[in-house]
ROVEXLUM-247193 format. One record per residue (C-alpha): residue number from 1; x, y negated, z; residue in one letter. Coordinates in Angstrom, 3 decimals. Last residue first. Example, Ala and Ser with C-alpha at 12.3 -4.5 7.8 and 13.67 -1.06 7.14 Angstrom:
// residues 2
<node num="2" xx="13.670" yy="1.060" zz="7.140" residuo="S"/>
<node num="1" xx="12.300" yy="4.500" zz="7.800" residuo="A"/>
***
This chain:
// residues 313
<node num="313" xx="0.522" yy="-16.622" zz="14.765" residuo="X"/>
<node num="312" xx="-2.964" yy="-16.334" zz="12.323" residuo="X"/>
<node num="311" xx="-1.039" yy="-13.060" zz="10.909" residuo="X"/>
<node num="310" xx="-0.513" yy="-13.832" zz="7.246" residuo="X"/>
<node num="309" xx="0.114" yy="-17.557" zz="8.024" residuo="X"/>
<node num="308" xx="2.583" yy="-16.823" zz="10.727" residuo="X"/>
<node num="307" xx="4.533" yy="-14.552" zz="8.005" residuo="X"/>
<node num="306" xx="4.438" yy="-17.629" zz="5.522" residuo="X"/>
<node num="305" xx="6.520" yy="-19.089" zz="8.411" residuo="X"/>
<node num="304" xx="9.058" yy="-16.345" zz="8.784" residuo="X"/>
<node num="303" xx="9.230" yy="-13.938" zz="12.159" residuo="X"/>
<node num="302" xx="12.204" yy="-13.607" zz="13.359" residuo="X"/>
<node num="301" xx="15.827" yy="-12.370" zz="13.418" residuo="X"/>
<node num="300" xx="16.767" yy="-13.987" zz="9.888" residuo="X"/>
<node num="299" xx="13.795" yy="-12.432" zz="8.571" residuo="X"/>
<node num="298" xx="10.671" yy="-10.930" zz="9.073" residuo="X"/>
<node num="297" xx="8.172" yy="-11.361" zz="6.202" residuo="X"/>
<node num="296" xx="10.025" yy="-9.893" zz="3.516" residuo="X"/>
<node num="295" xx="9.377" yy="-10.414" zz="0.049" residuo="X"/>
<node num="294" xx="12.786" yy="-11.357" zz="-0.901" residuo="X"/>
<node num="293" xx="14.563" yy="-8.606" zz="1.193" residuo="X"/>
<node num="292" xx="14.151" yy="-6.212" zz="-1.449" residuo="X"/>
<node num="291" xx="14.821" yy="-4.240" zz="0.708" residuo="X"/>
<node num="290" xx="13.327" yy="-3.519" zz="3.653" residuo="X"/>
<node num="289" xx="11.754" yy="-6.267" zz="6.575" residuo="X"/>
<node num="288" xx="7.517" yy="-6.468" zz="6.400" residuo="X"/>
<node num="287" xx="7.139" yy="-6.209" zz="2.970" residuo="X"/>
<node num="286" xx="4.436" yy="-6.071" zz="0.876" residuo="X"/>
<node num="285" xx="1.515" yy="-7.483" zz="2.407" residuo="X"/>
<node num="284" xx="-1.777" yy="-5.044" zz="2.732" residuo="X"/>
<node num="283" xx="-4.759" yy="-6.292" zz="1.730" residuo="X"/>
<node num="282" xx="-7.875" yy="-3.919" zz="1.919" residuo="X"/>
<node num="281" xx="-11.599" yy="-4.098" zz="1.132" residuo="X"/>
<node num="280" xx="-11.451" yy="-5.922" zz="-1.743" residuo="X"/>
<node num="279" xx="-14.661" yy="-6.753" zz="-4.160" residuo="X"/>
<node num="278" xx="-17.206" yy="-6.719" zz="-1.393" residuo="X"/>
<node num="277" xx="-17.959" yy="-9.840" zz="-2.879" residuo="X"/>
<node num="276" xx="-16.901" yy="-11.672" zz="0.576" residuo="X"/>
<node num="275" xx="-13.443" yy="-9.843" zz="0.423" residuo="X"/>
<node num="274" xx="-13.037" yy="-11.364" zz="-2.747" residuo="X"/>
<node num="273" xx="-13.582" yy="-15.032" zz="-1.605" residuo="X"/>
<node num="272" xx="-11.136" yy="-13.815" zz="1.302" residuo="X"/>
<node num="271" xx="-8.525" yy="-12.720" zz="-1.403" residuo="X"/>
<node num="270" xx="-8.312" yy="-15.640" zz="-3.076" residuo="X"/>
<node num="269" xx="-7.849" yy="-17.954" zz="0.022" residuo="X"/>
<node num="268" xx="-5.118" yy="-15.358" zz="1.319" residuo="X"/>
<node num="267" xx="-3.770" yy="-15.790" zz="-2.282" residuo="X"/>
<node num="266" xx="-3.986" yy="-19.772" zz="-2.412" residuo="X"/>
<node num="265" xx="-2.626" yy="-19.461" zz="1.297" residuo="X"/>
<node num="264" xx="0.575" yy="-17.491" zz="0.578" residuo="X"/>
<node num="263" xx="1.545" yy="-19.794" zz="-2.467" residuo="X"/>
<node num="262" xx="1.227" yy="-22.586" zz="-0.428" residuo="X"/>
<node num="261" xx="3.834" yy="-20.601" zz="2.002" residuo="X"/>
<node num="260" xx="6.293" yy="-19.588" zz="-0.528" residuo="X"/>
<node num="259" xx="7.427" yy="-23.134" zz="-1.566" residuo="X"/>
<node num="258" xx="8.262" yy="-24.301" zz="1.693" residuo="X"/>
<node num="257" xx="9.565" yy="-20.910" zz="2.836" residuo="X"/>
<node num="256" xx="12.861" yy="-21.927" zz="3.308" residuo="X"/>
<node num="255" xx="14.386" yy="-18.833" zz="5.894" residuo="X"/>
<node num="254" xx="16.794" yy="-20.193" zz="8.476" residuo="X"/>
<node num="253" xx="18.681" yy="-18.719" zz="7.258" residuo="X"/>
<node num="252" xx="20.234" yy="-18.341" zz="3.723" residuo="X"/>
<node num="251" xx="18.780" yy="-15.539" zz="1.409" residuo="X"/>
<node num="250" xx="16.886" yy="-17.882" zz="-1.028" residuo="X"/>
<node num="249" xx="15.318" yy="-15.440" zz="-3.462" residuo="X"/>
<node num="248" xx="11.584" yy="-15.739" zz="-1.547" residuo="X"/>
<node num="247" xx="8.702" yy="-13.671" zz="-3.707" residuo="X"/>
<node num="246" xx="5.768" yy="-13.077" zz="-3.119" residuo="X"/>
<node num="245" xx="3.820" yy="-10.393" zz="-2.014" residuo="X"/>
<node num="244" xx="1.006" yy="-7.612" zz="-2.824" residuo="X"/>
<node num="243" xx="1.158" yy="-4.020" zz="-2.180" residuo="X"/>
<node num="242" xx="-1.959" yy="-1.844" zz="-1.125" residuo="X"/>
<node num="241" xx="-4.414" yy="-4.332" zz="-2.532" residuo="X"/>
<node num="240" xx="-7.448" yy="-2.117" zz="-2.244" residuo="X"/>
<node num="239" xx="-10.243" yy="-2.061" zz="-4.427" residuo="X"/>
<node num="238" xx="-13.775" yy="-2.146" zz="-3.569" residuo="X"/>
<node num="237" xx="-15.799" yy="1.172" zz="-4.518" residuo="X"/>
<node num="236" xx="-19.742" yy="1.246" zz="-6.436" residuo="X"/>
<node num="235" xx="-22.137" yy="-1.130" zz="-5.799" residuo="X"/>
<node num="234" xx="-21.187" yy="-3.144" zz="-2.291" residuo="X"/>
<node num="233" xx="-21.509" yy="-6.419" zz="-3.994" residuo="X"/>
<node num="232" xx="-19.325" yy="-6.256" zz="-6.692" residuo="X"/>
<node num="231" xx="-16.950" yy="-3.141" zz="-7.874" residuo="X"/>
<node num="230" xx="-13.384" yy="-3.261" zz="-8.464" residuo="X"/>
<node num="229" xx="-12.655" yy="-2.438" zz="-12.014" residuo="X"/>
<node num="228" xx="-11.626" yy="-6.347" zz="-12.988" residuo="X"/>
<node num="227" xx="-9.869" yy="-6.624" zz="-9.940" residuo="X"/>
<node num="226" xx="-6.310" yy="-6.747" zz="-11.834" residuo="X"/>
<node num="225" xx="-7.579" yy="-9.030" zz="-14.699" residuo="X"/>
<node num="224" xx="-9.014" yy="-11.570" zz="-12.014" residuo="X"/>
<node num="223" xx="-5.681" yy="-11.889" zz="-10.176" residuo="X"/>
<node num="222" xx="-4.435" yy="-12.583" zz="-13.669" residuo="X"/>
<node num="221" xx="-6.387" yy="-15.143" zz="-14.319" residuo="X"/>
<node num="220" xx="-6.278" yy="-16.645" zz="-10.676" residuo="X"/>
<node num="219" xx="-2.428" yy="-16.765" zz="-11.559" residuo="X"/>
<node num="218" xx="-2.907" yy="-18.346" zz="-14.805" residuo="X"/>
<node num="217" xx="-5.520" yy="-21.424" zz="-13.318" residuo="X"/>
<node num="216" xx="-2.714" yy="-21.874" zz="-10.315" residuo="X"/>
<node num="215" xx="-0.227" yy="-21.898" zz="-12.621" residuo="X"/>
<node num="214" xx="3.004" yy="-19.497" zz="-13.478" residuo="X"/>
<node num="213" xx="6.059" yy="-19.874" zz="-12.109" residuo="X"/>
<node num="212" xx="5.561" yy="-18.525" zz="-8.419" residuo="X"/>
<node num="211" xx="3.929" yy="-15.250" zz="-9.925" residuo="X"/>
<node num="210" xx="1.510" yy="-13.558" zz="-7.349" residuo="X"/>
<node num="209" xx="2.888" yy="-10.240" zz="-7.054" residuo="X"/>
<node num="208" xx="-0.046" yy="-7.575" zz="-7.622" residuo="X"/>
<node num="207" xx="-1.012" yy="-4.087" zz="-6.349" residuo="X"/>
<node num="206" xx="-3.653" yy="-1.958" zz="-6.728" residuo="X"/>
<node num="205" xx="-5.656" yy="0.947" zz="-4.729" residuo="X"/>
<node num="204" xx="-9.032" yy="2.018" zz="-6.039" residuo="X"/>
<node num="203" xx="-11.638" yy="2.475" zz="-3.217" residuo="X"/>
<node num="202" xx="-13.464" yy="5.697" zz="-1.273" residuo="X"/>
<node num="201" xx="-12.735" yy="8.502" zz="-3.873" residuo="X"/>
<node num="200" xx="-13.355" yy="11.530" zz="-4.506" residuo="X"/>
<node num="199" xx="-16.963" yy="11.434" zz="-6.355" residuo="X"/>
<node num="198" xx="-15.273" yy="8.271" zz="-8.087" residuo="X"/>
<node num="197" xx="-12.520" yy="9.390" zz="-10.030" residuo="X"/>
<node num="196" xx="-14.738" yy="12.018" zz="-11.986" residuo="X"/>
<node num="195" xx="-12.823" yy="12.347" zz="-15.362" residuo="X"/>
<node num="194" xx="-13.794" yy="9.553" zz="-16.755" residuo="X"/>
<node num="193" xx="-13.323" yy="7.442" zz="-13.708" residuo="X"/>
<node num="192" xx="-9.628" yy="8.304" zz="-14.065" residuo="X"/>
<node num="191" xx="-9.561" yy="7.337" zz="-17.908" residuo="X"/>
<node num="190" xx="-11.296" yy="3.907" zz="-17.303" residuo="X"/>
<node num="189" xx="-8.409" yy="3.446" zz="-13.783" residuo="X"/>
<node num="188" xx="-5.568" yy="4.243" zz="-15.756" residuo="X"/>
<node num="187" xx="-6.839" yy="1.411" zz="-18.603" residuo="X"/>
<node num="186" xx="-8.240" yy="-0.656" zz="-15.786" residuo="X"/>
<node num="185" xx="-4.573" yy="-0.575" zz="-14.515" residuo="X"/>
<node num="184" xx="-2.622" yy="-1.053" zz="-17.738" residuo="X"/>
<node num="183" xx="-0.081" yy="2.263" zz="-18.824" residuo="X"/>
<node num="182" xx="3.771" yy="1.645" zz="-18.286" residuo="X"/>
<node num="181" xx="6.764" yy="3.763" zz="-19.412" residuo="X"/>
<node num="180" xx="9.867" yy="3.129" zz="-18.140" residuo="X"/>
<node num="179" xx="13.160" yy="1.810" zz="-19.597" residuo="X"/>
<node num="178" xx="13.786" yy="-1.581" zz="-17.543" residuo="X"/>
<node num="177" xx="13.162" yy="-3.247" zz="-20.624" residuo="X"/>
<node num="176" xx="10.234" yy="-1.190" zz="-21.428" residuo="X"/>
<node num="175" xx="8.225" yy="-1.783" zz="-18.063" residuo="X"/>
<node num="174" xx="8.869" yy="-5.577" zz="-18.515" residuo="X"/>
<node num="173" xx="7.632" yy="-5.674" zz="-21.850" residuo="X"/>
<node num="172" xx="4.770" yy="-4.266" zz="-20.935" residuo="X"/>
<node num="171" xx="3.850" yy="-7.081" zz="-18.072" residuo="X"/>
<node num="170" xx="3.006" yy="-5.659" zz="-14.847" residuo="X"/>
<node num="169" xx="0.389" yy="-4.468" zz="-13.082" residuo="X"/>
<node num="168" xx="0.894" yy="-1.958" zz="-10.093" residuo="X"/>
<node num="167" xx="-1.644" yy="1.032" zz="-9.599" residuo="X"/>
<node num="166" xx="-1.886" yy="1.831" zz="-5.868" residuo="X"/>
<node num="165" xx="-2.390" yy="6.156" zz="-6.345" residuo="X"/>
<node num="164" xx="-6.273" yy="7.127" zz="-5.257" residuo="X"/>
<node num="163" xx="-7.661" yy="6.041" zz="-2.113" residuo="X"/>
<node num="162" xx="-9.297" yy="8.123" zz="0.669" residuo="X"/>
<node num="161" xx="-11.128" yy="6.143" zz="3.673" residuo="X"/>
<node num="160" xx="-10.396" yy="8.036" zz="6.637" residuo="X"/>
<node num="159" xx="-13.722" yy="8.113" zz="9.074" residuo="X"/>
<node num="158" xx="-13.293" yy="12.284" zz="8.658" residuo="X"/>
<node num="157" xx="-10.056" yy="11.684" zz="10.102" residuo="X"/>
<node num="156" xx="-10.328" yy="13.400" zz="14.058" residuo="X"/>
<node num="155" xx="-11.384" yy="16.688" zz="13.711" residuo="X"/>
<node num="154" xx="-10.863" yy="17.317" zz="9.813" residuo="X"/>
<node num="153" xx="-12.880" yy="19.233" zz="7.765" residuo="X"/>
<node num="152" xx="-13.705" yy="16.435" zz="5.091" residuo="X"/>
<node num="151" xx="-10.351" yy="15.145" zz="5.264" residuo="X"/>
<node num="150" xx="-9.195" yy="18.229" zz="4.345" residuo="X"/>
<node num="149" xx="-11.510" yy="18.518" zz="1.502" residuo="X"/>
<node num="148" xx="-10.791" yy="15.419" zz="0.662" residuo="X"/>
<node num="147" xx="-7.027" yy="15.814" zz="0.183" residuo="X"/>
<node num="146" xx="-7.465" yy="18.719" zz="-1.928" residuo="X"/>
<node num="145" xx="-9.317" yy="17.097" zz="-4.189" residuo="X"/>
<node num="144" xx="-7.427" yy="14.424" zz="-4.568" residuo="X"/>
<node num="143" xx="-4.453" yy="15.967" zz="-5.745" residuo="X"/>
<node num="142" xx="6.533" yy="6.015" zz="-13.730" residuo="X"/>
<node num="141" xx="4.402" yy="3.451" zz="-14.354" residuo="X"/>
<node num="140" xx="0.657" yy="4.339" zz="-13.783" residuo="X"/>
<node num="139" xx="1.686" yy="6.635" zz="-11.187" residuo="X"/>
<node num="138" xx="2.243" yy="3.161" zz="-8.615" residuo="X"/>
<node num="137" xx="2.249" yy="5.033" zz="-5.498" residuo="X"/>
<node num="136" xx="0.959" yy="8.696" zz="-4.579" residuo="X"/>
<node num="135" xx="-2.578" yy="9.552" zz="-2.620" residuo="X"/>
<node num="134" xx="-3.630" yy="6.794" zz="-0.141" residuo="X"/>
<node num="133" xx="-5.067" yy="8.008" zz="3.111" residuo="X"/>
<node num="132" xx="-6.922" yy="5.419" zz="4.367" residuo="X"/>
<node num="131" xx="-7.749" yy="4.214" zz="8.409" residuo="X"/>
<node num="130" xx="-5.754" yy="7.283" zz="10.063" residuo="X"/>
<node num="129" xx="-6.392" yy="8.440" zz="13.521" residuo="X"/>
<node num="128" xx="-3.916" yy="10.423" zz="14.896" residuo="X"/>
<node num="127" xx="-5.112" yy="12.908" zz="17.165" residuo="X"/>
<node num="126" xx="-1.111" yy="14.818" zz="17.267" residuo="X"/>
<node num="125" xx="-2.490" yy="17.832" zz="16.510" residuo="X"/>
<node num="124" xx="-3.863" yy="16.118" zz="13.528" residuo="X"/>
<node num="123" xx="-0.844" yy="14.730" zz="12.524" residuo="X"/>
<node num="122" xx="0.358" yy="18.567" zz="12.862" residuo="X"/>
<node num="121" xx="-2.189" yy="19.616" zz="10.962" residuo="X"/>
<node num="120" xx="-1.889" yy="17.245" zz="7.933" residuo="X"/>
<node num="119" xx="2.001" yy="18.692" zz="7.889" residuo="X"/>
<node num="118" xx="0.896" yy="22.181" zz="7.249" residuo="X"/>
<node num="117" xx="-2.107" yy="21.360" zz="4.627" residuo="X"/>
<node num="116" xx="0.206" yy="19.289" zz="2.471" residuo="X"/>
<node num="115" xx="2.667" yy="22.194" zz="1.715" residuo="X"/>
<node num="114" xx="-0.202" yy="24.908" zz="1.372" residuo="X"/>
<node num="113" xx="-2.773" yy="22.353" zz="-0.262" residuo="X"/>
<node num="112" xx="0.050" yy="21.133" zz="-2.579" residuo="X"/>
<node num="111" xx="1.020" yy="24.911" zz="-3.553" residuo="X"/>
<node num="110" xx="-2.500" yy="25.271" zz="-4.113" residuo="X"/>
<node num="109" xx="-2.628" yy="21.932" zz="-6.239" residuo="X"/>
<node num="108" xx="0.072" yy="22.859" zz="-8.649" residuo="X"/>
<node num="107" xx="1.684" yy="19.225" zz="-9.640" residuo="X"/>
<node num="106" xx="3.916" yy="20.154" zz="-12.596" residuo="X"/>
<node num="105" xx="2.067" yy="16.812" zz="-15.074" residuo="X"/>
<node num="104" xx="2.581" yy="14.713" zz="-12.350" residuo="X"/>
<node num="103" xx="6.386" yy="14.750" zz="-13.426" residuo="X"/>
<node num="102" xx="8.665" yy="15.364" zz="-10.543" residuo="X"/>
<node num="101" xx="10.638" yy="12.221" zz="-9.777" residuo="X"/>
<node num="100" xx="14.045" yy="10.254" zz="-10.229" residuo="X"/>
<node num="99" xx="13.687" yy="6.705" zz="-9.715" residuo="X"/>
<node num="98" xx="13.170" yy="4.278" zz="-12.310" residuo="X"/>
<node num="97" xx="15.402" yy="1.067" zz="-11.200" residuo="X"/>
<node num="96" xx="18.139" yy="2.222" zz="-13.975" residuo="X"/>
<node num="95" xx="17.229" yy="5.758" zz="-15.105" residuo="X"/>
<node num="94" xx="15.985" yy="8.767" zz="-13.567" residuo="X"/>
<node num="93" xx="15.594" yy="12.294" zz="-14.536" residuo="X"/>
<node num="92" xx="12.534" yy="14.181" zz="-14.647" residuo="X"/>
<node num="91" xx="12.657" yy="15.964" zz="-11.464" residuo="X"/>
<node num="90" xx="12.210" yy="19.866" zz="-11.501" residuo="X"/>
<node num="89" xx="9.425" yy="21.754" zz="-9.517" residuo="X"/>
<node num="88" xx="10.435" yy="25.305" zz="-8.067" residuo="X"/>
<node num="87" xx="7.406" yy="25.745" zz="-6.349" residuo="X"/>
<node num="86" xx="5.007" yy="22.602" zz="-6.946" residuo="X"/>
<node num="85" xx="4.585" yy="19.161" zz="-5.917" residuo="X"/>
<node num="84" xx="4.703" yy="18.934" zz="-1.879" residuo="X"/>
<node num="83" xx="8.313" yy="19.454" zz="-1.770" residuo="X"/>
<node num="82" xx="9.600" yy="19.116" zz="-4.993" residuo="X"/>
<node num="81" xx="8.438" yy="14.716" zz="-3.973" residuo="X"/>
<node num="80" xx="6.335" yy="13.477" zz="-6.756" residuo="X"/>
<node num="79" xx="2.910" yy="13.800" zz="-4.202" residuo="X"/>
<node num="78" xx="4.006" yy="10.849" zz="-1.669" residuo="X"/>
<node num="77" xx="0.919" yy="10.963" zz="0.802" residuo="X"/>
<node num="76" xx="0.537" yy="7.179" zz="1.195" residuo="X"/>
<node num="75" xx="-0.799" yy="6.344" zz="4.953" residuo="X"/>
<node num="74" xx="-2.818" yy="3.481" zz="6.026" residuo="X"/>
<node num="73" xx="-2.137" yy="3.409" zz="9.002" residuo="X"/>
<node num="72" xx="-3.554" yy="1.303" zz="12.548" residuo="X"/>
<node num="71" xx="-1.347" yy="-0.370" zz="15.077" residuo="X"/>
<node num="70" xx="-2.780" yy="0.655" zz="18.690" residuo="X"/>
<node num="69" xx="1.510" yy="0.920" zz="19.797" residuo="X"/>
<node num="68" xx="0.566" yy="5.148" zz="20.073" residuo="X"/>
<node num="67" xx="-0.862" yy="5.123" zz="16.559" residuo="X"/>
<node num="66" xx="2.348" yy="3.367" zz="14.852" residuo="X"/>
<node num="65" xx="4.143" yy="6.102" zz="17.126" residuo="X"/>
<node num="64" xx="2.638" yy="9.007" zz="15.800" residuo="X"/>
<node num="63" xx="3.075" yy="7.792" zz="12.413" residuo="X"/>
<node num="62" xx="6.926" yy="7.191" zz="13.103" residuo="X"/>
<node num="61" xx="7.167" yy="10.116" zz="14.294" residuo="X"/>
<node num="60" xx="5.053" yy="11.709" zz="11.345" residuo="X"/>
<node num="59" xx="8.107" yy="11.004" zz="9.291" residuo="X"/>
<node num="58" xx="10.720" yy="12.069" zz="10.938" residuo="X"/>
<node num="57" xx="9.297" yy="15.554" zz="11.202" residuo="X"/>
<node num="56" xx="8.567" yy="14.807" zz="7.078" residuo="X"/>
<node num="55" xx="12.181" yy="14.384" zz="6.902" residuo="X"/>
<node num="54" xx="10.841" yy="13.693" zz="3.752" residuo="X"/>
<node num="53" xx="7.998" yy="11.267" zz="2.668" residuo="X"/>
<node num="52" xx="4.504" yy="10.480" zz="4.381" residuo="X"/>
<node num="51" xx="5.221" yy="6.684" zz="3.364" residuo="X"/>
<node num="50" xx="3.231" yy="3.893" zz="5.576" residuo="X"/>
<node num="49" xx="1.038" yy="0.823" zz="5.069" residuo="X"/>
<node num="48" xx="0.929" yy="-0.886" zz="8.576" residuo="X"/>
<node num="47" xx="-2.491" yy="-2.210" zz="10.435" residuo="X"/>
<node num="46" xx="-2.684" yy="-4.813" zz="12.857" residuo="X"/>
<node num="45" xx="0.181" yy="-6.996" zz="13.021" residuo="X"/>
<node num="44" xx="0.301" yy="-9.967" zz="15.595" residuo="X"/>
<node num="43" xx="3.835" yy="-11.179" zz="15.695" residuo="X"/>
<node num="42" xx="4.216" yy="-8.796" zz="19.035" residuo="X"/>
<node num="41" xx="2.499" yy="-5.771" zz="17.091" residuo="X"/>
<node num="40" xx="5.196" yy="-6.200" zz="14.176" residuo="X"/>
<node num="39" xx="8.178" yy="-6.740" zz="16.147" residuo="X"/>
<node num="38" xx="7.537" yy="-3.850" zz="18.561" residuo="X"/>
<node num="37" xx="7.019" yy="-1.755" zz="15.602" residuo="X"/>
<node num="36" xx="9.972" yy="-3.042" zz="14.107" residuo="X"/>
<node num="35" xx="11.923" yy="-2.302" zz="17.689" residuo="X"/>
<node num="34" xx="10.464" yy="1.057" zz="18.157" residuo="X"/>
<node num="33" xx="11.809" yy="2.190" zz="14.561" residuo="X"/>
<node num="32" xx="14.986" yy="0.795" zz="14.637" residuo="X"/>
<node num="31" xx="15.554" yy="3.090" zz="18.327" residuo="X"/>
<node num="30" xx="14.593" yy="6.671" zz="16.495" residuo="X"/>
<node num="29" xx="17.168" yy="5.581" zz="14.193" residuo="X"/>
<node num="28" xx="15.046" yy="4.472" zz="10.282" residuo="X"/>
<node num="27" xx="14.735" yy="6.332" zz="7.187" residuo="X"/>
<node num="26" xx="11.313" yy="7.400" zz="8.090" residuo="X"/>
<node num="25" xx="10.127" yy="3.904" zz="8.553" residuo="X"/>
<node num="24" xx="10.915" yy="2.905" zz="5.046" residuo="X"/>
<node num="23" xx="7.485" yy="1.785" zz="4.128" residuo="X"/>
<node num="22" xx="6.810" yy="-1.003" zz="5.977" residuo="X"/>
<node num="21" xx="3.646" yy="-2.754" zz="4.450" residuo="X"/>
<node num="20" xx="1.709" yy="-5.030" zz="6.072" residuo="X"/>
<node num="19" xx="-1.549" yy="-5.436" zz="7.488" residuo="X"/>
<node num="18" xx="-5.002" yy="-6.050" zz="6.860" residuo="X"/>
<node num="17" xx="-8.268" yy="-3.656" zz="6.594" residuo="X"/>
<node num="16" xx="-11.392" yy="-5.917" zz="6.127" residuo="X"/>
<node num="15" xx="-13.974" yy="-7.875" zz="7.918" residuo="X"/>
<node num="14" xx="-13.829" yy="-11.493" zz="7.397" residuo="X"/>
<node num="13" xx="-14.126" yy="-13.243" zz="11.118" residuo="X"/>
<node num="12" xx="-14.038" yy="-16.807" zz="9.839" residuo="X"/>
<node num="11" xx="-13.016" yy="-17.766" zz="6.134" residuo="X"/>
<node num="10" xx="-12.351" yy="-21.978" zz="5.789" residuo="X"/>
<node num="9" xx="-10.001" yy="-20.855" zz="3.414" residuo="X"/>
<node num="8" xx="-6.928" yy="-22.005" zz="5.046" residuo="X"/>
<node num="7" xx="-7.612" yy="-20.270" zz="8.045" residuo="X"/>
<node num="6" xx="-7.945" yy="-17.109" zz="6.798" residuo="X"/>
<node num="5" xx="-8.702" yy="-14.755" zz="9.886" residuo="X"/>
<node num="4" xx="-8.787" yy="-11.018" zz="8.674" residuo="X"/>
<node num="3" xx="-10.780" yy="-8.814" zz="11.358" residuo="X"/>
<node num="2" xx="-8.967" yy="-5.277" zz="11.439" residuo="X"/>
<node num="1" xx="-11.038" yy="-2.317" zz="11.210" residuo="X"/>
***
């Protein structure tokens, strides 16, 4: 459990799970990888939101590590990859920003228990201790049985809160121009719960980008929209902000954060009155150094000023 200090809010000692997102570990030399996690624990990082994606060996290196340098996961199992999907699964094609994926529609959940089950035990074998395990990313725009039941059995995870797919809101239009389809969050979430969401389930993950153009009054609006399924004072599950960040187009260094920082604080102030609801019970910021580099926190060879906010430096 990491203890979220939001200075600007007034907060102190506001238990919930905070970190940042780096989820392009596996892609990463054996020696980029111990740097960024270097970076991150020396800037004060607790917890890191991190793909389980192919090279899967890779993968759970960089896992194993995270857990070895005391930082915490919160780990998204990636279910549209062939490999965990279904034998012989085809990829719908991709288009523009839309990646190319196997439909959830093919998932076959005992080839996913097979294929999942191997690589659970070796994490296990390695005594990694997970804090979620969050199961695909954003399937609203573009398994959870199984994972429970391993979770359930397992030696050292059974304290691993399980999370359904972060669902991202966006405006429709945006989602068509860009050629994908898009279905609202609540709406995902209403037809989820419907079919028994909640016996599996320990929180709902979201994700939202805090738009530098629109008010104060819209923005809490549409923070308000997103949360709208996340349960009040402890009845029923908190959400999870999986993915949240804001924006920063100016590439030059040193890095101008002067307008990204307020922003920073009026969410870190938002979230903490959430996190007192028992509304939220995650925040992880999106991203720590990958592409796009906009939303990074570490840049120009250091740590950014909105990125000393996030991490009381």
């Amino acid at each position: 459990m990491i203890v979220m200090q939001v200075s600007a809010s007034g907060a102190q000692g506001l238990d919930v799970h905070r970190g940042v997102n780096e989820t392009h570990l596996t892609w990463k030399t054996s020696d980029e990888r111990e740097n960024i996690i270097e970076d991150m624990r020396q800037a004060g990082v607790g917890s890191v939101r991190v793909s389980l994606s192919p090279p899967y060996d890779k993968s759970i290196d960089s896992i194993d590590l995270l857990a070895r340098k005391n930082l915490s996961v919160l780990l998204v199992v990636e279910i549209v990859w062939p490999q965990l999907a279904a034998q012989n699964a085809t990829r719908r094609p991709g288009r523009g920003p839309i990646w190319s994926v196997v439909p959830l529609s093919q998932l076959d959940p005992a080839f996913f228990r097979e294929q999942f089950g191997a690589l659970w035990r070796e994490i296990e074998k390695r005594h990694v201790q997970l804090d979620a395990i969050e199961l695909g990313n954003e399937i609203n725009w573009a398994a959870l049985v199984v994972v429970k039941q391993l979770r359930d059995e397992s030696a050292y995870n059974r304290g691993a809160k399980i999370i359904p797919a972060g669902l991202t809101a966006m405006p429709a239009t945006f989602a068509a121009n860009v050629g994908a389809e898009y279905v609202d969050t609540n709406e995902t979430l209403d037809i989820l719960k419907a079919d028994g969401l909640d016996a599996l389930v320990d929180g709902y993950g979201v994700h939202i980008y805090p738009n530098p153009n629109q008010t104060q009054t819209e923005r809490a609006r549409e923070f308000e929209t997103v949360l709208r399924s996340c349960a009040a004072g402890g009845h029923g599950h908190p959400c999870w902000l999986t993915e949240w960040g804001v924006r920063q187009p100016n590439l030059a260094c040193p890095s101008d954060e002067s307008k990204r920082v307020p922003l920073i604080r009026e969410t870190l102030e938002r979230i903490a009155a959430n996190v007192r609801q028992k509304r939220i019970g995650g925040s992880y910021y999106y991203d720590w150094d990958d592409q796009p580099i906009e939303y990074a926190v570490w840049r120009c060879g250091g740590l950014t000023e909105d990125g000393k906010v996030l991490f009381g430096r």
